[in-house]
C-alpha positions in Angstrom: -13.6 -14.4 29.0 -13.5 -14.7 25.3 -12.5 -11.4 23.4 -12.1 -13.3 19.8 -13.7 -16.0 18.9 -13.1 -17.3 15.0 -15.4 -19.9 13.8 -15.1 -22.2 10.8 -13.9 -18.5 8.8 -13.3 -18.9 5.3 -12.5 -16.4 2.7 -12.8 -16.7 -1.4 -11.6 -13.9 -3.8 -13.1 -14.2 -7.2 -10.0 -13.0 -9.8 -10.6 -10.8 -12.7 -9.8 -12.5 -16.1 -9.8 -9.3 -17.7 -6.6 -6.9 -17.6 -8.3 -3.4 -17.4 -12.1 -1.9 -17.1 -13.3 -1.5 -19.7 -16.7 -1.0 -22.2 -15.3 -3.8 -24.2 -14.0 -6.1 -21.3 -17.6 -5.6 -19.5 -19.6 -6.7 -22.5 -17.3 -9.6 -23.3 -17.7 -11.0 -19.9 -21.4 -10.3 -20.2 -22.2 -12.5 -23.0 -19.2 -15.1 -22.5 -20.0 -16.7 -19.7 -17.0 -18.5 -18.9 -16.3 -19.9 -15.4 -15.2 -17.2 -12.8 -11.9 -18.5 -11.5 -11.2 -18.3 -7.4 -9.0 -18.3 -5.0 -9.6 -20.0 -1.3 -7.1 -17.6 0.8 -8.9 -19.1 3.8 -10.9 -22.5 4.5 -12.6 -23.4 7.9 -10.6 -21.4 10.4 -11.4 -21.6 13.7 -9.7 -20.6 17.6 -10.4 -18.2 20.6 -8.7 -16.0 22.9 -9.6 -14.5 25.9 -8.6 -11.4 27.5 -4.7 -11.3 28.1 -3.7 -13.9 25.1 -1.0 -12.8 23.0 -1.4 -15.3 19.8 1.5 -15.0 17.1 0.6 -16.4 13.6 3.0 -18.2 11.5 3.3 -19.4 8.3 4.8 -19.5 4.7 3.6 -17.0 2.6 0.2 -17.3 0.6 -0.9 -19.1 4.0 -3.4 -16.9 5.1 -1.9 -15.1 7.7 -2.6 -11.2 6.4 -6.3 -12.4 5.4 -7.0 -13.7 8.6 -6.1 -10.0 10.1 -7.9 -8.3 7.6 -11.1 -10.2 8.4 -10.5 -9.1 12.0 -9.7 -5.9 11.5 -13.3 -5.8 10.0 -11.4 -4.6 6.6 -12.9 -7.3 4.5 -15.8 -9.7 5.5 -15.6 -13.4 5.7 -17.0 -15.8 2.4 -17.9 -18.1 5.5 -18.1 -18.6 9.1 -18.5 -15.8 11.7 -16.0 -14.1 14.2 -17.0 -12.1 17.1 -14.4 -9.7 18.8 -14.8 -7.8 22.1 -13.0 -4.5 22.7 -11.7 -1.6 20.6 -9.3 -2.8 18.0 -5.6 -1.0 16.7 -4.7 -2.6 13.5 -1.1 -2.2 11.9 -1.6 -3.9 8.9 0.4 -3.6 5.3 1.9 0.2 4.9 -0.3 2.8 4.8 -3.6 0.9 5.9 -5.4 3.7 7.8 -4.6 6.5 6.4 -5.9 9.2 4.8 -3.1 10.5 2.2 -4.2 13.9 1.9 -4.4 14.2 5.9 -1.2 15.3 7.0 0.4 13.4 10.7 -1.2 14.5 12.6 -4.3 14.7 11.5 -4.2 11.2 10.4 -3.6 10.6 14.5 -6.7 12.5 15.4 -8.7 10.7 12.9 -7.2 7.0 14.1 -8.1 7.4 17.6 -12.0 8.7 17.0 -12.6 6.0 14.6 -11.5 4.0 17.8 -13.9 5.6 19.5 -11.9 7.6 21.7 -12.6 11.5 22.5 -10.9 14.6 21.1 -9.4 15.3 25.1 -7.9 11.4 25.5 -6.1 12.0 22.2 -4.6 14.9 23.0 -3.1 13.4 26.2 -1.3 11.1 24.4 -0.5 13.1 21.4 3.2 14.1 22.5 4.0 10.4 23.6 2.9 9.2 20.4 4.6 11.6 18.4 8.0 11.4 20.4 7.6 7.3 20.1 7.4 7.7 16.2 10.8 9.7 16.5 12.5 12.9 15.2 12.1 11.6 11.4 7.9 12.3 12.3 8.2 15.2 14.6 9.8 17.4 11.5 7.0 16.2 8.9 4.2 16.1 11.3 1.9 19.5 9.1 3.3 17.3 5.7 0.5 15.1 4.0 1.4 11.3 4.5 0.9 10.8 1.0 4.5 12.0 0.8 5.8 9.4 3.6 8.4 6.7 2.7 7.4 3.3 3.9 9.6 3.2 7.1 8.0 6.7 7.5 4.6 5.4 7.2 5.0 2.4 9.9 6.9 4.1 12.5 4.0 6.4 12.7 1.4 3.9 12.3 2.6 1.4 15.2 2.9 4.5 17.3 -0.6 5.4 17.3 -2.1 1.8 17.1 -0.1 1.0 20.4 -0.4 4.4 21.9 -4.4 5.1 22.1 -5.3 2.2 24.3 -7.0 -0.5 22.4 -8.0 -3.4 23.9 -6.8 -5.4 21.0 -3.7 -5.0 18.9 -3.4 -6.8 15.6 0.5 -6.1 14.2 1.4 -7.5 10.7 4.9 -8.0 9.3 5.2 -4.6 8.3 7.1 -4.1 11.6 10.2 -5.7 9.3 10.2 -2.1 7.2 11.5 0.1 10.3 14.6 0.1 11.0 16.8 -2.3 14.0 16.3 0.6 16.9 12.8 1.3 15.6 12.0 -2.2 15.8 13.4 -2.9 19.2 11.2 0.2 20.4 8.3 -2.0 18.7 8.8 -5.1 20.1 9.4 -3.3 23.3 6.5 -1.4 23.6 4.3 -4.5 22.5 6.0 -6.3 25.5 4.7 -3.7 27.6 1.0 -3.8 25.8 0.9 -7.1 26.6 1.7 -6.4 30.6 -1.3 -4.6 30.6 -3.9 -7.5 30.1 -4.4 -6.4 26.3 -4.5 -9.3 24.1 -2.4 -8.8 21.1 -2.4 -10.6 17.6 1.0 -10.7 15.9 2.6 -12.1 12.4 5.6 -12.7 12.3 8.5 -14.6 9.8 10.6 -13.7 13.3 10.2 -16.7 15.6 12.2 -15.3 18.9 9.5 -12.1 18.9 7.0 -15.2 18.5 8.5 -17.2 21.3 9.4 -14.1 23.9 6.0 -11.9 23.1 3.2 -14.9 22.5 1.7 -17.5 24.7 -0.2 -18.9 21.8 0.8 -19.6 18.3 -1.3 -20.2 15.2 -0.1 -22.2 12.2 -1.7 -21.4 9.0 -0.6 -23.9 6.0 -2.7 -22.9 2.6 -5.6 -21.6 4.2 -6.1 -23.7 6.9 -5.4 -24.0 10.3 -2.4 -26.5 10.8 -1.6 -26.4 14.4 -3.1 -24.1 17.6 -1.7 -24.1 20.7 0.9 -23.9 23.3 3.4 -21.4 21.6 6.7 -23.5 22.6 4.7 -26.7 21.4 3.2 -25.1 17.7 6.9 -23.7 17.2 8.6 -27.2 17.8 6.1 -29.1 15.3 6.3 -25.6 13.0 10.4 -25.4 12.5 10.8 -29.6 12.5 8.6 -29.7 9.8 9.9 -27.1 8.0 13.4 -28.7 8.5 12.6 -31.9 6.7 14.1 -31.1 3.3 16.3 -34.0 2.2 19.7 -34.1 4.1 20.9 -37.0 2.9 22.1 -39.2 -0.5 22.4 -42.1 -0.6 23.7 -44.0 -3.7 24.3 -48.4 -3.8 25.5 -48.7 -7.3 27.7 -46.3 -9.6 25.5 -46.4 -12.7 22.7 -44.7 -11.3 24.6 -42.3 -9.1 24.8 -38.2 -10.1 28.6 -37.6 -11.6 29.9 -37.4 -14.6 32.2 -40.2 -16.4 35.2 -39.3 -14.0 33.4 -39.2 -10.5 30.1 -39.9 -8.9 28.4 -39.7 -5.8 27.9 -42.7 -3.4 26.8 -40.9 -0.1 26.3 -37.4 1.6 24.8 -35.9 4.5 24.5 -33.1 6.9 23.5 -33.8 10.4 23.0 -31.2 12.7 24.1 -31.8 16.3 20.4 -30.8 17.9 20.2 -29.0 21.7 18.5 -31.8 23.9 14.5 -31.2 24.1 14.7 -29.8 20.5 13.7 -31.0 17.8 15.2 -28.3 15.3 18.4 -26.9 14.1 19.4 -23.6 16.0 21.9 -21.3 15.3 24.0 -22.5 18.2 24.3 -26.2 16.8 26.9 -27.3 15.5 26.7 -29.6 12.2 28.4 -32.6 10.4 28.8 -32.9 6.7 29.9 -36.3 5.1 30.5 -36.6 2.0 31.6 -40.1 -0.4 32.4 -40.2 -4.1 33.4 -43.0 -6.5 36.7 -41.8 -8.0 36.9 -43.1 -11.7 40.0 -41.8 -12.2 43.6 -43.6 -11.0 46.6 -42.0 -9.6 45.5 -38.1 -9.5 46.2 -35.6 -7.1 42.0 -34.5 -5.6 40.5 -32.3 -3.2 36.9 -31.4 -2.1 36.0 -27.5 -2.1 32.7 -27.0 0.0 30.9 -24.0 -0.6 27.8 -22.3 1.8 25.7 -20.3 0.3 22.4 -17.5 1.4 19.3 -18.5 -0.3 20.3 -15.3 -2.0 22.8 -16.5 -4.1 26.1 -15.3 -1.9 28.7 -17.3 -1.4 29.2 -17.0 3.3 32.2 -19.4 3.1 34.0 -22.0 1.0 36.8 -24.4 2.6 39.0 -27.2 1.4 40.4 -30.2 2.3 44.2 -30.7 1.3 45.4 -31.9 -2.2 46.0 -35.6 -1.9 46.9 -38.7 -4.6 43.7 -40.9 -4.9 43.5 -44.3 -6.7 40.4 -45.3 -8.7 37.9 -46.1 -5.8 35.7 -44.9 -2.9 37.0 -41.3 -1.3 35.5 -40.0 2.0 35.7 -36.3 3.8 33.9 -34.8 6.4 33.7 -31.8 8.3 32.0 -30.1 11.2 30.9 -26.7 11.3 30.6 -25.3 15.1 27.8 -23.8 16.7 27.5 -20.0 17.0 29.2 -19.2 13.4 26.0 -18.8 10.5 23.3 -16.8 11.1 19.4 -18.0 11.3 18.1 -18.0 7.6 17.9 -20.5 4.5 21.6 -22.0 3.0 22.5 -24.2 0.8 25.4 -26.5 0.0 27.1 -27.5 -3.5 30.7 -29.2 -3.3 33.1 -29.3 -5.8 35.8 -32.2 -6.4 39.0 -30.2 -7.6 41.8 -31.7 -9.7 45.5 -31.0 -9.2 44.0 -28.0 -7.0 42.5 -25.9 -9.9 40.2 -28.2 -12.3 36.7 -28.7 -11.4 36.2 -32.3 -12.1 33.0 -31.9 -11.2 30.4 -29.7 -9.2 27.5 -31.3 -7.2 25.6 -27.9 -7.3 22.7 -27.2 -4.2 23.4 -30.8 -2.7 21.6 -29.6 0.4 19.4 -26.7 0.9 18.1 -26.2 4.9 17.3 -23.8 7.6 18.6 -23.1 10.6 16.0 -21.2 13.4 17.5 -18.0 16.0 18.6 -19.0 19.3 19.2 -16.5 22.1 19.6 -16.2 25.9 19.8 -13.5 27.8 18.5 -11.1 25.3 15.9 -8.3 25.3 16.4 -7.9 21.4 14.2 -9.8 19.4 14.3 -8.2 15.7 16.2 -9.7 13.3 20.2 -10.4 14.2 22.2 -9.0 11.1 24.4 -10.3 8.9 25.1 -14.1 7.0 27.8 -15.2 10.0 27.2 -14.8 13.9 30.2 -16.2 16.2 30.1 -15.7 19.4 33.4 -14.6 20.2 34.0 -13.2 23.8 34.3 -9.7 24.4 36.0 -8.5 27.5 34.4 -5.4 29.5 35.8 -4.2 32.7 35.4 -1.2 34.8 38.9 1.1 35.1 37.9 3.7 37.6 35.3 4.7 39.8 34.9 8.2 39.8 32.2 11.0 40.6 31.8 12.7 37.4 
């Protein structure tokens, strides 16, 4: 049985030319009438799910993704198109949708559940669960207005009463990303157990285990539009091998047109991930080659290459070298492998440096390579995001000393 059924949704905001309100603004824009500039946020959307689905929505930002849920939620109304939803619907959308600032806790849960419909006596049977779900940093500021809330504050109690009063659909945005890594854990937990119950759930996500583990379908927005729907394993694979298609490799045939200065120049490089069999993209427990050539214009000096891996962010995870050797004028080669299970899932980049007599840059081939590598995981029931820039997997030994009645 269908519970949502989206068809051919679209979604244009008009945007404002004018700064602020005003008598002045109003009358200009009255008797100029200059084009009113839009913005398609959505464009001929269209999938179902029936009861049970759990449908994770992907995508870059500007995609679409927190439109599509606000048209859904019934928030704002579709431009085009039509969508039909059966059921009672909990939205967790951006922080603070819901709420009534002046309301304090837990009046804001009373009101949640009866605009869902549900009766004064159901809410007050799950009233303690919800508020012991939320956690202590609730329970001391429950007879506090929300309006004075922090943003964790706001979404821990938020997800606790959208999963807790029984909707028969759950719509979860990124927000989940403000809590904190045990308050997320309970999250993804509790939507696990949602799920269990034959409640279909609709959840974005930047996090593509939670995708994986929670969803059986996946949505791929791209500018609006629908991309890929499907099989979540299938839309992940196309989602992440796309995304991984940024340029790893140079390749240059002839010295004058090659990047370098007058003393060296690049003639090839390339990183080449070592890819898990069955998969086509680069997971945090692949290991991956870099090769790297240069024309050396300079005879009889003492060289080395300095390779430096960076966050998107700007910080510098590792930087290695290769020993100080004497080149002649010519082609030099290096290459190195970086194992599996060391960096973390996220965005890098690579610059490498040719080094003279071990302490002169001769020069720096800055960002050669900028990729991303997806989370792997087995044997985990923690899906949030792992922490840190570096992630070996270094064996840790646990044994049992004793056996005692304590």
């Amino acid at each position: 049985m269908k519970i949502v059924d989206v068809k051919s949704v679209g979604k244009i905001y008009k945007l404002s030319n004018q700064d602020k309100p005003s008598l002045k603004n109003g009358l200009t824009s009255f008797f100029n009438k200059s084009p009113i500039k839009t913005y398609e946020a959505l464009n001929d959307v269209s999938f179902s799910l029936n009861k049970g689905d759990k449908l994770g929505i992907i995508g870059n930002n500007g995609a679409g993704k927190s439109t599509l849920l606000k048209i859904l939620s019934k928030i704002t109304q579709p431009t085009t198109g039509s969508i039909h939803v059966t059921g009672k619907i909990a939205s967790l959308l951006e922080v603070g949708t819901g709420f009534h600032p002046e309301l304090t806790g837990r009046e804001n849960i009373f009101l949640n559940g009866a605009i869902l419909g549900m009766r004064k006596s159901e809410i007050k049977e799950q009233f303690d669960e919800i508020v012991d779900f939320a956690g202590p940093q609730i329970s001391q500021f429950l007879d506090t207005p929300v309006k004075r809330y922090s943003s964790g504050m706001y979404v821990r109690l938020g997800f606790a009463i959208s999963a807790h009063l029984n909707p028969d659909i759950l719509i979860v945005d990124e927000v989940l990303a403000v809590g904190d890594a045990d308050f997320q854990r309970k999250s993804l937990g509790k939507m696990k157990e949602v799920a269990s119950q034959e409640k279909t759930i609709l959840f974005v996500s930047h996090n593509l285990t939670a995708v994986q583990n929670l969803c059986n379908k996946s949505l791929h927005l791209e500018k609006g539009r629908v991309k890929n729907f499907g099989e979540t394993g299938q839309v992940l694979n196309l989602y992440m091998s796309e995304n991984q298609t940024k340029k790893l490799i140079h390749e240059y045939q002839h010295v004058d047109e090659a990047p370098g200065n007058e003393f060296v120049r690049l003639k090839h490089a390339e990183v080449n991930p070592n890819l898990t069999e069955g998969v086509d993209y680069w997971t945090t427990n692949n290991s991956f080659n870099v090769k790297f050539e240069f024309w050396s214009l300079l005879d009889n000096v003492n060289l080395n290459i300095s390779l430096h891996v960076y966050a998107i962010t700007g910080e510098c995870i590792f930087n290695i070298g290769s020993p100080i050797n004497l080149f002649q004028k010519g082609i030099i080669s290096a290459s190195v492998t970086i194992p599996g299970n060391f960096l973390n899932d996220g965005n890098y980049y690579i610059s490498i440096m040719v080094v003279q007599d071990g302490s002169k840059v001769v020069y720096n081939f800055e960002e050669l390579f900028e990729f991303e590598i997806a989370d792997y995981r087995e044997n985990s029931a923690w899906f949030g995001k792992w922490p840190g820039y570096v992630r070996p997997n270094f064996p840790i030994m646990i044994v049992q000393k004793s056996v005692k009645n304590l």
